[in-house]
C-alpha positions in Angstrom: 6.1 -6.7 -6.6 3.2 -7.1 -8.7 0.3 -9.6 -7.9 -2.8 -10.6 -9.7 -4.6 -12.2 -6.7 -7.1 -9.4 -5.9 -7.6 -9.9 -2.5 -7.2 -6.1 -2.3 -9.6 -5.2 -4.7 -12.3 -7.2 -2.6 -11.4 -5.1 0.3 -11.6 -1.5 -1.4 -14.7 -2.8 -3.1 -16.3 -3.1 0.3 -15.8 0.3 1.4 -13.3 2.1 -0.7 -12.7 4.9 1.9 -11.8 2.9 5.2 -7.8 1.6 4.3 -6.6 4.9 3.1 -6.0 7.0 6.1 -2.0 6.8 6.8 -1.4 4.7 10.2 -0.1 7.4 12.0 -3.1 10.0 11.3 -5.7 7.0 12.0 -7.5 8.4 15.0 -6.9 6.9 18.7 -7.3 7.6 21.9 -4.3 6.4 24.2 -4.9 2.5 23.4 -4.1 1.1 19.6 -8.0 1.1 19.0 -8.6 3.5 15.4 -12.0 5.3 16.7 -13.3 5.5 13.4 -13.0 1.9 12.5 -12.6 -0.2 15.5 -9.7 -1.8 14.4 -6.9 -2.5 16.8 -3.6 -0.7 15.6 -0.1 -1.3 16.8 2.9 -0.1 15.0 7.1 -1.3 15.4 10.3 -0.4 13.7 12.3 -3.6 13.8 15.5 -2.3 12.3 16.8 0.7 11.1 20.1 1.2 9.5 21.1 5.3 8.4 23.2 6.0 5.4 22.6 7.7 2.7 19.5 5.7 1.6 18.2 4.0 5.1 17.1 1.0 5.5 14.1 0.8 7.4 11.9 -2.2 8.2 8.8 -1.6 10.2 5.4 -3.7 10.6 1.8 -2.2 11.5 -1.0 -5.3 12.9 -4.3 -3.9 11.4 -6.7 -6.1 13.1 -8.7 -5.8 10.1 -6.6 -5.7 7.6 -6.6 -9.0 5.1 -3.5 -8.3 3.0 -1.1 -9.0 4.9 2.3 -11.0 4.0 5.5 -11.9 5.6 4.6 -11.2 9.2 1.0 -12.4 8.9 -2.1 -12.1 7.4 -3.4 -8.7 9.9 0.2 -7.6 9.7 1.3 -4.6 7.0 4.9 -4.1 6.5 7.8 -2.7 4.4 8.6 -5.8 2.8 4.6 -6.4 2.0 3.9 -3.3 -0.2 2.5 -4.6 -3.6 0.3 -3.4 -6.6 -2.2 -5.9 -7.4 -3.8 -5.6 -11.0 -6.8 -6.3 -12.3 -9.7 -5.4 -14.8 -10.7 -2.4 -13.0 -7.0 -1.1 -12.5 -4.5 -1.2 -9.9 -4.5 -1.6 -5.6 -1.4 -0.5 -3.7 -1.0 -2.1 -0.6 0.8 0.5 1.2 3.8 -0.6 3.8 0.9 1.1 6.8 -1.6 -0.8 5.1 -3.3 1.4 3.4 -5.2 0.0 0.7 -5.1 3.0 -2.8 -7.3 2.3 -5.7 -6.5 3.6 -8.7 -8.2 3.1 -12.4 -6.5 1.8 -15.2 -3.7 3.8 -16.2 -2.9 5.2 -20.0 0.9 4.5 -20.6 3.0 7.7 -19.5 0.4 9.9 -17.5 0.1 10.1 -13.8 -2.8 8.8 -12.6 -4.5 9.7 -8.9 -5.9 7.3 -6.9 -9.6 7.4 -5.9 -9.4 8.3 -2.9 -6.5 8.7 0.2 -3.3 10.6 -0.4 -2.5 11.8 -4.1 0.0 9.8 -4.8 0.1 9.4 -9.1 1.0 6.2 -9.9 2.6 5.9 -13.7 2.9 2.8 -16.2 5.5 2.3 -18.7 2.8 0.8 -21.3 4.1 -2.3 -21.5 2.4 -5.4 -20.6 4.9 -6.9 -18.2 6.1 -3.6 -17.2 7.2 -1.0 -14.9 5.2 0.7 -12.7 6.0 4.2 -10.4 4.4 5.6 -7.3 5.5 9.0 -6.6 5.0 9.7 -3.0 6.1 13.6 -2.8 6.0 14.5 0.9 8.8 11.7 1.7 11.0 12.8 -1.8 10.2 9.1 -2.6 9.4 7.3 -5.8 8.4 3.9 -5.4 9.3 1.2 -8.5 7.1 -2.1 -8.7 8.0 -4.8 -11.3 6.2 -8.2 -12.2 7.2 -11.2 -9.9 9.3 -13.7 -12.0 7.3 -16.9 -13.0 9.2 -20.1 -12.1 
């Protein structure tokens, strides 16, 4: 899904390096606290069903994390990734919540984010369109589409 809010962007704007260390390489040392940020970090699978494309839903409570969705607003989850788009370019709110910033993108080329894992993220060109995340240690590639107005 694709959101215009920018709740993100006020976050990565604060200190763009903090939310873009994956969950399970944040530092900690045998509670849920991340040593490098203070946060408190818990992480659950709630279902997983195998096949030959899993289903997996998991959640990750981020005690400072502001983005959340459908399990809460400190809660980060599979059915919470998002891009949110705005003058300055595009946030992905990652499933761990991770929070990537990446520029605005030219239509057709891979673009990095600013920091965190070097994911490229691609645009179709078209105002209302597609975008891709290509996340190439999982084999994934990620498609986000504009939110039907109602």
């Amino acid at each position: 899904a694709l959101r215009r809010d920018g709740s993100a962007r006020k976050r990565t704007d604060d200190d763009p390096n903090k939310n873009n260390t994956p969950n399970e390489e944040r530092p900690k040392t045998g509670e849920p606290i991340d040593v490098a940020t203070g946060e408190m970090v818990m992480s659950a699978t709630d279902i997983t069903l195998p096949g030959a494309l899993p289903l997996v839903l998991k959640r990750h409570y981020i005690s400072g994390h502001p983005c959340g969705g459908w399990f809460g607003r400190t809660w980060a989850g599979t059915l919470d990734q998002r891009l949110e788009i705005d003058d300055a370019g595009v946030v992905y709110i990652t499933d761990d919540g991770m929070l990537l910033t990446y520029p605005v993108p030219e239509p057709d080329v891979p673009t990095l984010p600013s920091s965190g894992p070097r994911w490229p993220l691609c645009w179709d060109g078209k105002p209302d369109g597609t975008f891709t995340i290509t996340v190439p240690e999982h084999n994934r590639t990620l498609h986000f589409a504009p939110l039907p107005v109602s």
